[in-house]
Kinemage of the C-alpha trace (Angstrom):
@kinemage 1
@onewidth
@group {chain A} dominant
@subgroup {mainchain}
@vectorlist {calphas} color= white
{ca unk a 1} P -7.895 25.508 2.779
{ca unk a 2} L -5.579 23.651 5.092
{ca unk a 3} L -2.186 24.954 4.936
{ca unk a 4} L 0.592 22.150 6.705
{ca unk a 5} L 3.594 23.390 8.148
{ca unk a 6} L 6.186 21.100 5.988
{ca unk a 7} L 4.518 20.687 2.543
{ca unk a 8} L 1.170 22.895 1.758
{ca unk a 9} L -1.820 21.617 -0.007
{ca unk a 10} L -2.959 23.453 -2.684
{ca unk a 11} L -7.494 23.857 -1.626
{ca unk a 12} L -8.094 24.375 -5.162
{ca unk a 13} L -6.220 21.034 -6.628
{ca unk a 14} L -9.176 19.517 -4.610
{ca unk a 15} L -11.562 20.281 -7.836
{ca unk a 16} L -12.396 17.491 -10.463
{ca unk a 17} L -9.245 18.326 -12.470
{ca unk a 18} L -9.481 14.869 -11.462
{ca unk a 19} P 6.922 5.802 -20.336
{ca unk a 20} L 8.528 4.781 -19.083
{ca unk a 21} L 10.755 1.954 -19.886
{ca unk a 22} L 8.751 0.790 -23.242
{ca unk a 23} L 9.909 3.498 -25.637
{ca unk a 24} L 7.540 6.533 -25.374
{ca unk a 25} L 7.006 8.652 -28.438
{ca unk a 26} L 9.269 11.177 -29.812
{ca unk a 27} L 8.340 13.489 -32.922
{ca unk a 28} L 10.923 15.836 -33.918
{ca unk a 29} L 14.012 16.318 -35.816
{ca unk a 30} L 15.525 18.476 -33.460
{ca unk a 31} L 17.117 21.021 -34.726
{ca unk a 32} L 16.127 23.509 -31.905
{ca unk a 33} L 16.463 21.014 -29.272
{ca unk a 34} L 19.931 21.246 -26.827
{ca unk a 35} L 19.279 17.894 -25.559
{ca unk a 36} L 18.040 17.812 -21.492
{ca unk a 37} L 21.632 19.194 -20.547
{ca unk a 38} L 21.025 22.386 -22.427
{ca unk a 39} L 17.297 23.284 -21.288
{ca unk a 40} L 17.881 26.653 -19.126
{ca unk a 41} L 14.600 27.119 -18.731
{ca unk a 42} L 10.708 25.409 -18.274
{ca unk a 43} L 7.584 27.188 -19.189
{ca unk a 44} L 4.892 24.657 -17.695
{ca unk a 45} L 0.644 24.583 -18.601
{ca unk a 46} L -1.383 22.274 -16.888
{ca unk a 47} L -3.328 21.521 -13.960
{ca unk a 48} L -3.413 20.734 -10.221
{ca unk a 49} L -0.742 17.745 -10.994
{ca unk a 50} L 1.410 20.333 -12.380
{ca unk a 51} L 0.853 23.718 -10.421
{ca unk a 52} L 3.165 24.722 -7.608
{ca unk a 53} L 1.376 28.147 -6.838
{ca unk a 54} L 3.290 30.306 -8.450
{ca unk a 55} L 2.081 34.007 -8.932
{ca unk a 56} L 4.034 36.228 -12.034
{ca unk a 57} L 3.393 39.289 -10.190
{ca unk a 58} L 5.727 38.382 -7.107
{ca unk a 59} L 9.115 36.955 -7.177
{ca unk a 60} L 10.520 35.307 -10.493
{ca unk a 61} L 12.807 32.197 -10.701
{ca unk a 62} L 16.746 33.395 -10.863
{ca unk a 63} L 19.897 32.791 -9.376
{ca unk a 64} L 19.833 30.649 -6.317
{ca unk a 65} L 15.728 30.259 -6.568
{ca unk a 66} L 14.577 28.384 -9.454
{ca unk a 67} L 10.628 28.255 -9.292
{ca unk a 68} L 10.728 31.869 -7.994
{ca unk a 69} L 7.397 31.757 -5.654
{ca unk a 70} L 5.957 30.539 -3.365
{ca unk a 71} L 8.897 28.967 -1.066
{ca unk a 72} L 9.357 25.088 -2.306
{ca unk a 73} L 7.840 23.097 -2.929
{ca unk a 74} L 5.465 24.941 -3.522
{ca unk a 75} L 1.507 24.491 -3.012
{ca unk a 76} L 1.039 21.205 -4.476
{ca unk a 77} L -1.133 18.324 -4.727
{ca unk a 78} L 0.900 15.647 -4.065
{ca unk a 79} L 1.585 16.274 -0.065
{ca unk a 80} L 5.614 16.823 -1.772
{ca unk a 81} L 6.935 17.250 -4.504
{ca unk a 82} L 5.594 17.381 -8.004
{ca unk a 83} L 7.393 16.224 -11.056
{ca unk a 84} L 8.147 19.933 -11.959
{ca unk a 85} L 9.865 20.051 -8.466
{ca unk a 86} L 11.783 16.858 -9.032
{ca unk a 87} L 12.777 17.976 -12.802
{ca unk a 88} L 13.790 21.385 -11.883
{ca unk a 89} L 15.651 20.948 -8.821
{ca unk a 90} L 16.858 16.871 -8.593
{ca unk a 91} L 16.852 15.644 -11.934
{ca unk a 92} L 18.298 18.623 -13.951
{ca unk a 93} L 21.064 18.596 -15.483
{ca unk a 94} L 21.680 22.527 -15.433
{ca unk a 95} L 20.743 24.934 -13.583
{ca unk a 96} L 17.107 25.407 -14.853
{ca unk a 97} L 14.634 28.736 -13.868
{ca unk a 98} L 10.713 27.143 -14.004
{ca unk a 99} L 7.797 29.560 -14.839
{ca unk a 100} L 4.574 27.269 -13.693
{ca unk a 101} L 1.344 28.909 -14.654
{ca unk a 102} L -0.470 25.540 -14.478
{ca unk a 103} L -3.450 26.313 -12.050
{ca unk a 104} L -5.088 23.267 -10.175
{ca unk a 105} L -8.763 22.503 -11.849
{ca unk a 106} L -7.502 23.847 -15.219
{ca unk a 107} L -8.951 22.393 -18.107
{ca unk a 108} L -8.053 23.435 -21.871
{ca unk a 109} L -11.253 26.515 -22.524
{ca unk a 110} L -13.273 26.657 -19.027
{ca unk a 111} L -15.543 27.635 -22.104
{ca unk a 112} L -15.864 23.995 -23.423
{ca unk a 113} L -15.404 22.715 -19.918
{ca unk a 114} L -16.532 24.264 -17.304
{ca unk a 115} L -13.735 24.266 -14.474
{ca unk a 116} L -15.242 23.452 -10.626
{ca unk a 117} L -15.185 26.920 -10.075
{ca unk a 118} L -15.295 29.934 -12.202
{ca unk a 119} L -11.773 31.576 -10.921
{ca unk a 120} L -10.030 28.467 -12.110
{ca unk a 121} L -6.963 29.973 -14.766
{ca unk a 122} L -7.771 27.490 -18.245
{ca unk a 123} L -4.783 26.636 -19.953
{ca unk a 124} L -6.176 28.980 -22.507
{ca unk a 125} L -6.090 32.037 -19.613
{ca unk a 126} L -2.228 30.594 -18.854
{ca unk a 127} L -1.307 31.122 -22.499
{ca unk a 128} L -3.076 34.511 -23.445
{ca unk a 129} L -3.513 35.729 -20.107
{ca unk a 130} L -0.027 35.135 -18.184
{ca unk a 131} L 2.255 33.742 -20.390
{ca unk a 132} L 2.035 35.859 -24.067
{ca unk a 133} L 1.588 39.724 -21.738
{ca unk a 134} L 4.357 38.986 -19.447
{ca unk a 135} L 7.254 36.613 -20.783
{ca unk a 136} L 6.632 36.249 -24.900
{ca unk a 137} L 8.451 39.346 -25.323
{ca unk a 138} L 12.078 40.454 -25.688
{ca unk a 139} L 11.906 42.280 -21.889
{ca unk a 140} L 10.516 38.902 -20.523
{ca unk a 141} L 11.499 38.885 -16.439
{ca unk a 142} L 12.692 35.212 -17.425
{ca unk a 143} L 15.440 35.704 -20.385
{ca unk a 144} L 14.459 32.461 -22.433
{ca unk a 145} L 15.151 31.374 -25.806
{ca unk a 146} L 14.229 29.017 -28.074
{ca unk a 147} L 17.205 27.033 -27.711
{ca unk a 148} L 17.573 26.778 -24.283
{ca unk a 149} L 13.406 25.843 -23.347
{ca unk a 150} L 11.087 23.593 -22.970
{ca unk a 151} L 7.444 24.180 -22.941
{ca unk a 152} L 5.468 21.297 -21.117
{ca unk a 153} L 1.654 20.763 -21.467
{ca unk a 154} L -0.391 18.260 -19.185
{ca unk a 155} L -3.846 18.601 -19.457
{ca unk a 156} L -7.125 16.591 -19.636
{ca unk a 157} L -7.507 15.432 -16.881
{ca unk a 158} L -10.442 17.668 -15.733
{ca unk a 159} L -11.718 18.102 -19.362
{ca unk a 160} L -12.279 13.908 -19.186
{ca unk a 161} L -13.689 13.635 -15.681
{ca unk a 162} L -15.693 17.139 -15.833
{ca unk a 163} L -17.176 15.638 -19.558
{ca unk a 164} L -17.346 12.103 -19.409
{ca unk a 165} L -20.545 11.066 -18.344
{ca unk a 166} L -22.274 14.116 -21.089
{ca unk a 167} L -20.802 11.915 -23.885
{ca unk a 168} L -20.925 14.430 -26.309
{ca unk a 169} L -19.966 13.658 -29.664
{ca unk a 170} L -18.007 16.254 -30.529
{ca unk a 171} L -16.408 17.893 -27.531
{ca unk a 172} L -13.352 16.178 -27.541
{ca unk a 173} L -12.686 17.687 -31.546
{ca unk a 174} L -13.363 21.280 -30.397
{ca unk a 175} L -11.069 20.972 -27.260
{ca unk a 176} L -7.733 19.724 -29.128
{ca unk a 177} L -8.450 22.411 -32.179
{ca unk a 178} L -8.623 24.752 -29.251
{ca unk a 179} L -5.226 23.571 -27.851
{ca unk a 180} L -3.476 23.276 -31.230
{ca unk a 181} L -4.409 26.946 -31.530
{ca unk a 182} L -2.482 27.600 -28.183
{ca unk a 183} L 0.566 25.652 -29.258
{ca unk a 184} L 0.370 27.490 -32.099
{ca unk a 185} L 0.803 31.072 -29.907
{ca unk a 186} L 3.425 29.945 -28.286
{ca unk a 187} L 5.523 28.852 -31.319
{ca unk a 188} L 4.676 32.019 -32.597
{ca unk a 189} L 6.495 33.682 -29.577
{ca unk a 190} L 9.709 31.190 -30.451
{ca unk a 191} L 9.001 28.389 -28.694
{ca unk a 192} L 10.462 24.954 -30.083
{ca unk a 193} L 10.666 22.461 -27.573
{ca unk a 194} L 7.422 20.656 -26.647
{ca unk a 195} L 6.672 17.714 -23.629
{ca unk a 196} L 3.227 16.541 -23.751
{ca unk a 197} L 1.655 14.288 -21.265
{ca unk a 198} L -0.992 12.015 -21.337
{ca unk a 199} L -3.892 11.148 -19.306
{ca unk a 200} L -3.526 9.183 -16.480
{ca unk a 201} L -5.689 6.188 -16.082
{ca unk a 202} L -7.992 8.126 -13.608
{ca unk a 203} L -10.894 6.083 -14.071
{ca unk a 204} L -8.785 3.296 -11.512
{ca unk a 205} L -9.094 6.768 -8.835
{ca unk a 206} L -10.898 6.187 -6.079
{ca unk a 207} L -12.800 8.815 -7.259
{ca unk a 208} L -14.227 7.243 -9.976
{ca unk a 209} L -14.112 3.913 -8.326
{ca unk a 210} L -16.859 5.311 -6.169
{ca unk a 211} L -18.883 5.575 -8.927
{ca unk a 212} L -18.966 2.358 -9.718
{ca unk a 213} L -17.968 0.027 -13.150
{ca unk a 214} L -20.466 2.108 -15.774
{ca unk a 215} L -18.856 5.197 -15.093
{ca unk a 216} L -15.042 3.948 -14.881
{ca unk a 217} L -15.690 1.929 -18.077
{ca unk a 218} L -17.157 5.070 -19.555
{ca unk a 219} L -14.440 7.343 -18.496
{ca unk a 220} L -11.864 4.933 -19.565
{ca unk a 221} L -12.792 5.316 -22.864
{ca unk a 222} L -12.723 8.954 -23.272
{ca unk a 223} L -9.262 8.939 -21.420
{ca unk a 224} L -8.005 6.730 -24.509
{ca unk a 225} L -9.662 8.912 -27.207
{ca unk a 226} L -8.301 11.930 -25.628
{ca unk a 227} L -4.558 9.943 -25.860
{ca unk a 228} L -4.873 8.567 -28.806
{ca unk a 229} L -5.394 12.580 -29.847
{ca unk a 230} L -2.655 13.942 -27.821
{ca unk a 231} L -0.366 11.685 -29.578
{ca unk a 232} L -1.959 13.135 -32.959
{ca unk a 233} L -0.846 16.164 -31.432
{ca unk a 234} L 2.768 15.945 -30.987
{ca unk a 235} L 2.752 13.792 -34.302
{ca unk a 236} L 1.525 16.812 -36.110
{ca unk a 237} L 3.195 19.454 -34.871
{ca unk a 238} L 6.791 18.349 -35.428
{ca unk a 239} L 5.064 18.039 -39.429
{ca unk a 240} L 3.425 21.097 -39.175
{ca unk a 241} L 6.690 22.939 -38.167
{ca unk a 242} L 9.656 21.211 -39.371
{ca unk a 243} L 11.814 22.779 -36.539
{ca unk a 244} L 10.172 21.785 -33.435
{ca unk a 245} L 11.039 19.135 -30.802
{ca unk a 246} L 7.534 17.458 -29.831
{ca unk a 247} L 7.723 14.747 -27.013
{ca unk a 248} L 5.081 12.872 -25.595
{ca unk a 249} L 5.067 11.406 -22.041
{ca unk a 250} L 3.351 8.397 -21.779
{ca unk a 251} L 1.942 9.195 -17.950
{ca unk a 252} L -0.970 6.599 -18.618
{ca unk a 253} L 1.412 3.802 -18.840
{ca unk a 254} L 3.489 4.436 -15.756
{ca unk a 255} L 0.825 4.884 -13.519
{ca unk a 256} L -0.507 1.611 -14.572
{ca unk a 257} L 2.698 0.249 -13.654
{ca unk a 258} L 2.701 1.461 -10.637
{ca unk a 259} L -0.827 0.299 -9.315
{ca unk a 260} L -0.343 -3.285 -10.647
{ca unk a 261} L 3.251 -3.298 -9.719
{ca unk a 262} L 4.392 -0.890 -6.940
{ca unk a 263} L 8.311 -1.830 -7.684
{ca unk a 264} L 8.192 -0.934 -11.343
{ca unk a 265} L 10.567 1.917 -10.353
{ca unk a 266} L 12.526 2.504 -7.530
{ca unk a 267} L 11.143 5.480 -5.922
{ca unk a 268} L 7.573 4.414 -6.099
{ca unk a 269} L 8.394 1.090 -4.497
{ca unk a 270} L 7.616 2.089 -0.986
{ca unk a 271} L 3.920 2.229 -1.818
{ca unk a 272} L 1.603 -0.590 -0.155
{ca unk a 273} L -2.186 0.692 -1.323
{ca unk a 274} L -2.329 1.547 -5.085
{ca unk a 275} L -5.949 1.861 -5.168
{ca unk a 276} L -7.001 3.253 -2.196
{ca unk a 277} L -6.655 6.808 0.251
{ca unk a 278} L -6.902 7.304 4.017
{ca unk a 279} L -8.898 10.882 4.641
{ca unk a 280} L -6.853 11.706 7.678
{ca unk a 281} L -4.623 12.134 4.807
{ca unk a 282} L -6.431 13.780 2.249
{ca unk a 283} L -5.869 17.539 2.637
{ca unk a 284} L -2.553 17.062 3.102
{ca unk a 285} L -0.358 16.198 6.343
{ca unk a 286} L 2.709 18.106 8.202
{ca unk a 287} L 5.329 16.005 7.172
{ca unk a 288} L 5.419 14.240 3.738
{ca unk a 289} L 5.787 10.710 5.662
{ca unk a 290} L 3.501 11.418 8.713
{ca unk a 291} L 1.738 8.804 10.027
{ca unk a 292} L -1.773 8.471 11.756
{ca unk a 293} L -2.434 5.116 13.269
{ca unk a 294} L -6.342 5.403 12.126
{ca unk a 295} L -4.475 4.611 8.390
{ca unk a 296} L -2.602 1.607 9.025
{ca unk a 297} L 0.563 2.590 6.877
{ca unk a 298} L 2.403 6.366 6.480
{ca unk a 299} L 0.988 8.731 3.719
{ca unk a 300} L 3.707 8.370 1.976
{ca unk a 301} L 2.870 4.536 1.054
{ca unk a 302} L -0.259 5.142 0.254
{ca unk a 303} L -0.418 5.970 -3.977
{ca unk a 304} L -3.683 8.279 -3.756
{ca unk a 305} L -3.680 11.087 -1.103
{ca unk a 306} L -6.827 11.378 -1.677
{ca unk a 307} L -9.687 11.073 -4.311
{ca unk a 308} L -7.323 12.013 -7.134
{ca unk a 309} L -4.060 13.229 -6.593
{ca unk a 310} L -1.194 10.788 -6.105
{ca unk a 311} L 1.548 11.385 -3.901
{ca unk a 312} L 5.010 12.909 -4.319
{ca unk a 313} L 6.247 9.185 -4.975
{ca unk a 314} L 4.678 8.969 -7.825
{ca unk a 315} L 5.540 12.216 -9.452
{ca unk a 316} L 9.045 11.304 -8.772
{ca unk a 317} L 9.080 8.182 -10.488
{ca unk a 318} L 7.180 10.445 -13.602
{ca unk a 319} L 10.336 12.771 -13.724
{ca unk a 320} L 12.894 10.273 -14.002
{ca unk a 321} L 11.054 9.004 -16.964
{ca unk a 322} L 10.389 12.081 -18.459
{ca unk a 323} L 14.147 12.378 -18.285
{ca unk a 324} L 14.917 9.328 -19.876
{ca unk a 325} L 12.646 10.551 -22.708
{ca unk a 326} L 14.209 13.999 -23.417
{ca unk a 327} L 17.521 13.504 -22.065
């Protein structure tokens, strides 16, 4: 584990855990939903895109420190900050307390999909295990309610590229019933407002670039069937229950942006390699713009950090899209 003196990187967001401006997908009739100004409070799922570290058992977000533990950013993977960062603390519009129990190499059931290591928290374990015992209730440490919070899920990213190459039939069907059952918990416990995000197109990592065209042709496709079902997702559950607020982020799409066209926002614009990593930079450097001369070009300008993970530029072009979605 290398731990940098400005922004820590997170060891286990090293595992294979590995819309912008065209009108992402909103399914809802929002009768719950404050609008971005009124969210109070985040409860986020996910993985090592999404995890900043934080532990329930030591200090929880409240006045003055909004993502409670550890001190921000956090342990990330992204040599920065992650979107979570950037949407709680730069692009809220109220003063927002974050609960992130994503853990880096989550996938949905380390049951369906094995994680790369067995300690890896599922999103399952961050539902029934963290969130349900310790903040569903009425003596919650966080004081949420259903009008003032938004749940975010962003997973699949390790249940693709741990799965892929098995191309079993039926996987993908088990995992989402699996995850509808855990959206289902937490509307049970009053929850109401939903983000989803999709699948990045990982198979253009240089991860899976290494593998070569077969295996980034074959992960592609999963990546779009697992999409296409997330969208099913949000679709259904704002039909399912009539007052919930499902969005879903279209994370696919702006990452593709963003390696064909580095300027398709502003604050990813300062990248020069979309498609490849430096690995004096890969576990993460002391500043979030050092530079080595062995790399030609700052970390910060490079998209990929390393095999998998892009760089805090890139999450903070994600939040002020995810913004202009929920806002």
């Amino acid at each position: 584990m290398v731990i940098n003196s400005g922004f820590p990187f997170l060891a286990a967001a090293l595992g294979l855990f590995s819309l912008a401006n065209a009108s992402p997908n909103s399914h809802s009739n929002k009768g719950h939903y404050p609008g971005w100004a009124g969210i109070k409070h985040i409860f986020a799922f996910g993985d090592s895109y999404t995890t900043t570290g934080f532990d329930p058992s030591l200090t929880q977000p409240g006045p003055g420190n909004p993502l409670g533990n550890p001190i921000y950013p956090g342990y990330t993977s992204s040599n920065g900050p992650n979107y979570i960062d950037y949407l709680t603390t730069a692009y809220n519009k109220s003063f927002i307390e974050t609960v992130n129990l994503a853990y880096g190499g989550a996938t949905v059931d380390g049951t369906l999909v094995a994680p790369y290591k067995p300690s890896v928290l599922s999103v399952k374990q961050q539902v029934e295990s963290q969130f349900l015992p310790i903040y569903a209730s009425h003596f919650s440490p966080v004081p949420w309610s259903s009008f003032d919070t938004l749940f975010t899920i962003f997973i699949g990213i390790n249940d693709v590229g741990n799965s892929y190459a098995s191309q079993n039939a039926t996987l993908l069907s088990t995992i989402f019933t699996e995850l509808s059952g855990l959206v289902d918990q937490l509307y049970t416990t009053g929850a109401r407002s939903f983000l989803f995000m999709n699948v990045p197109p990982v198979d253009l990592s240089p991860l899976t670039q290494a593998a070569g065209p077969s295996s980034q042709a074959i992960e592609a496709a999963d990546i779009a069937d697992w999409n296409h079902r997330i969208t099913t997702l949000s679709k259904s559950l704002s039909q399912k229950y009539t007052d919930t607020t499902s969005f879903l982020f279209d994370t696919h799409k702006v990452f593709s942006r963003v390696i064909e066209h580095p300027c398709a926002y502003p604050q990813t614009c300062a990248y020069q390699n979309t498609t490849a990593y430096c690995q004096a930079y890969e576990n993460g450097t002391p500043s979030p713009t050092s530079f080595d001369p062995g790399c030609g070009i700052s970390v910060d300008k490079y998209l990929w950090l390393n095999t998998l993970h892009p760089t805090f530029r890139m999450h903070d072009a994600i939040a002020s899209q995810i913004v202009k979605l929920i806002k």
